[in-house]
C-alpha positions, 0 to 999 in steps of 0.5 A, spaced: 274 269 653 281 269 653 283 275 651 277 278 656 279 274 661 287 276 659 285 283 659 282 283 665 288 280 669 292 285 667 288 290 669 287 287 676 294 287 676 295 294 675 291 297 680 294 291 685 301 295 683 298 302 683 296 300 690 302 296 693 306 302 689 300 308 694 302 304 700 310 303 699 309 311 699 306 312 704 311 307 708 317 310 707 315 317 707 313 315 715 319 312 716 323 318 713 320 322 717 321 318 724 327 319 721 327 326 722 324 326 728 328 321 732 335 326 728 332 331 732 331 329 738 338 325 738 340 333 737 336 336 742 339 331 746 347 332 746 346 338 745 342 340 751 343 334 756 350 330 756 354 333 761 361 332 757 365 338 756 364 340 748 358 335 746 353 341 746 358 345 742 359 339 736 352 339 735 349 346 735 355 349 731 354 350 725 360 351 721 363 345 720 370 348 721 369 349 728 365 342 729 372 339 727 376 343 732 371 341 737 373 334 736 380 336 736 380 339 743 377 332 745 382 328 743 388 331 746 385 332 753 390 327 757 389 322 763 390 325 770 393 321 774 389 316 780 391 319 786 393 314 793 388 312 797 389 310 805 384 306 808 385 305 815 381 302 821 379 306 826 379 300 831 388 298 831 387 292 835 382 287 835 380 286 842 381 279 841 389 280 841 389 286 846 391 281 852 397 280 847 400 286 847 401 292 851 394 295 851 392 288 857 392 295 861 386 297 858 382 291 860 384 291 867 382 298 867 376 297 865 375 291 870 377 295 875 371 300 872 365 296 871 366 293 878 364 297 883 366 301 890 371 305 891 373 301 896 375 294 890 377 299 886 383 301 891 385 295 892 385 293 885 389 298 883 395 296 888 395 290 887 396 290 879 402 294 876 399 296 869 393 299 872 398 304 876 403 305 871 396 306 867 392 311 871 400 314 873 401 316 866 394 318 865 394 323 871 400 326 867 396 329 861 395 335 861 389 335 856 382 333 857 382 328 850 389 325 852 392 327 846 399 329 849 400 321 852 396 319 845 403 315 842 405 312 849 398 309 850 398 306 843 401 300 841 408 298 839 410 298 831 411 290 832 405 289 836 401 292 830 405 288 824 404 280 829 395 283 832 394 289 827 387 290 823 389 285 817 387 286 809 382 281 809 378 283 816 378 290 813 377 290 805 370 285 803 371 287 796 376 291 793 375 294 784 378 299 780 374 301 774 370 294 774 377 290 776 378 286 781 384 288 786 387 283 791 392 284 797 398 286 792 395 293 790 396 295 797 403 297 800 402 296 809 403 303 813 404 303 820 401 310 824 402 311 830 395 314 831 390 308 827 395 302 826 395 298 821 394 302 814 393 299 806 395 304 801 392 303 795 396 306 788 402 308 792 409 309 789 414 312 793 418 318 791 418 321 785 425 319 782 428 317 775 425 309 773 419 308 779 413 305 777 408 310 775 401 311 778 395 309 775 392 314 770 384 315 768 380 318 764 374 317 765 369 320 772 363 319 776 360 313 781 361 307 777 369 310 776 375 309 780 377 304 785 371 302 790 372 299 797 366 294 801 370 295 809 368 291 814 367 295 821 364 292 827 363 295 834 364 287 837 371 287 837 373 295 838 376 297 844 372 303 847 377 304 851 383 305 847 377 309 841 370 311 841 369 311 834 366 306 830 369 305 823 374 307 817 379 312 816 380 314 808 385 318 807 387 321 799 393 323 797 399 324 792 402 318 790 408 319 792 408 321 799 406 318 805 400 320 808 398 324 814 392 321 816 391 325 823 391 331 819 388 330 812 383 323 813 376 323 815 372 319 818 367 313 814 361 311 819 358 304 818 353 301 815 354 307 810 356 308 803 360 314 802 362 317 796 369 321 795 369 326 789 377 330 788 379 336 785 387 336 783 390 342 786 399 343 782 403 348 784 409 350 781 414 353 784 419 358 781 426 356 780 433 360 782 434 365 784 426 365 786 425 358 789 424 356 797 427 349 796 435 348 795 436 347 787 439 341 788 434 335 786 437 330 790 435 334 796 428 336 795 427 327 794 429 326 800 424 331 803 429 336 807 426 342 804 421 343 800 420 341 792 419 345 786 412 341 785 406 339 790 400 335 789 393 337 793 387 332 792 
């Protein structure tokens, strides 16, 4: 009995091992050509999908030469450097400090237009001096938008440092590659159009020991710096501006921006995305150059350098 029953345990045993053996077979065939398919579709996926200039190369190439150049070529592409941005409310003075500054005539103006005759208007008009001196100035313009009279209606620099927009009442929230930035990122700029500006990466001119801008290399919605400004029509001045938002301005570092002539308008309630393209332009030296070929001179902006920066 033994021995039979001893047999016959080893023979179960046997076709349980064959059996598991049959099975782990199987399995690892399946799981190998899981494998095979998940490889290729990983390929098919980097080659034919991903954007990045020389995925698609590195992978379909079939020599592993080339492979390798094309890793090469990946890892000595430079950072570009971050350009300045300029953000700027379209609304310079709040209306709850225009009774402090110059701009008081506005609101008696519009006192004079939102209430009635011509005959109340007439003995308004003599009786307060800003709205004559006002209405005196504007009938000098020779323009149909008072663009000749602009700066002469406009507040002065020292109205605009004690009453004009400040950071926290036009920035909600500020980050740069995910990182928070605060009111020490911003250099103030005053413009005799918008006011009171925020210059975000701003380094001055371009001379030996200066700071350097910031530099990034990567691209796309999530990158670069992201701004949430606060814009409402409660406290704009109609008469001053029409328009109701934001003013964005991108350009070099190392120069002042001018924001009437290359900013655009950012509307409320909006969410606007800003993609650049660098644009360097060298200029030949002596004998050939239109700048002088002292160096000092160029920095001081006199006359045009060898080198400009277009975004």
């Amino acid at each position: 009995m033994e021995n039979d029953e001893g047999y016959f345990q080893t023979s179960k045993e046997r076709e349980l091992k064959k059996c598991a053996s049959r099975s782990m077979e199987l399995s690892s065939g399946d799981i190998e050509k899981k494998e095979v398919e998940l490889e290729v579709l990983a390929k098919e996926f980097a080659a034919n999908k991903v954007s990045a200039a020389g995925v698609s190369y590195i992978v379909s190439s079939r020599s592993n030469v080339r492979r390798a150049l094309w890793f090469i070529a990946d890892a000595i592409l430079h950072r570009l450097p971050f350009p300045g941005v300029t953000i700027c409310s379209l609304n310079p003075i709040s209306n709850h400090f225009v009774a402090e500054t110059s701009l008081k005539k506005f609101l008696a103006l519009k006192e004079m237009m939102d209430t009635a005759t011509a005959e109340r208007s007439t003995q308004h008009r003599q009786k307060n001096k800003d709205v004559r001196e006002l209405i005196r100035l504007i009938k000098r313009s020779k323009t149909y938008d008072l663009d000749d009279i602009a700066e002469a209606l406009m507040p002065s620099t020292k109205e605009l440092y004690e009453y004009g927009s400040t950071y926290d009442t036009l920035v909600a929230s500020c980050s740069y590659e995910g990182i928070h930035c605060y009111r020490e990122n911003f250099t103030v700029l005053y413009d005799p159009t918008y006011g009171k500006c925020y210059m975000f990466n701003y380094i001055g001119s371009a001379i030996t020991g200066s700071d350097k801008p910031i530099e990034i290399d990567t691209y796309g919605s999530t990158s670069g710096l992201q701004l949430l400004l606060r814009v409402t029509d409660n406290n704009a001045l109609d008469l001053l501006r029409r328009e109701i938002g934001a003013r964005v301005v991108i350009h070099d570092p190392h120069i002042l921006p001018f924001v009437s002539e290359y900013g655009v308008n950012v509307r409320p309630k909006d969410m606007t995305s800003l993609e650049l393209s660098l644009s360097k332009v060298e200029r030949l030296k002596a004998p050939w150059e239109t700048a002088t070929t002292t160096s000092k001179e160029c920095r001081t902006g006199i006359l045009i350098p060898y080198w400009s920066v277009e975004y």
